[in-house]
C-alpha positions, 0 to 999 in steps of 0.5 A: 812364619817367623822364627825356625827354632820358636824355643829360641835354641838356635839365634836367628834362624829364620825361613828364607820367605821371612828373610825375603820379607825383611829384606824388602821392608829395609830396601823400602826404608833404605830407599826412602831415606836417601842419603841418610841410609849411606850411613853405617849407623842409620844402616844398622839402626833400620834393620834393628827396627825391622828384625825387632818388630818381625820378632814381635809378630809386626810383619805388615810391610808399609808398617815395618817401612814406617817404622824403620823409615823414622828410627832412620831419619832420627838417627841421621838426623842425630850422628854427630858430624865429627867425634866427640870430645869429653872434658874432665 
């Protein structure tokens, strides 16, 4: 399937089975992560990786999952707990 528009004149047009599939490869990673995904950024960093790799023609759903699943698990393991403070 992918992309409606493959000359990408409109953004992120997609068929609504891809949307499915997308979907279910960031339920699967959200799921696994836990407590991690109540985080907005670890949320966002999950369906970056999954909507790139669908893009790139990645599609296999346990290999979207994984993927996900670690770009997860590094962003949450890495958002500072509290903001940063520069000096300069």
């Amino acid at each position: 399937m992918g992309r409606l528009d493959p000359d990408f004149s409109a953004d992120g047009i997609y068929a609504g089975a891809d949307l499915n599939a997308m979907r279910k490869a960031f339920d699967a990673a959200c799921l696994q992560l836990g407590e991690l995904a109540e985080d907005r950024r670890v949320r966002q960093a999950v369906a970056l990786v999954v909507t790139q790799n669908y893009e790139l023609g990645l599609r296999q759903r346990a290999r979207l999952v994984a993927a996900a699943f670690e770009t997860g698990r590094t962003v949450g393991r890495d958002v500072p707990k509290r903001s940063l403070t520069f000096f300069g």
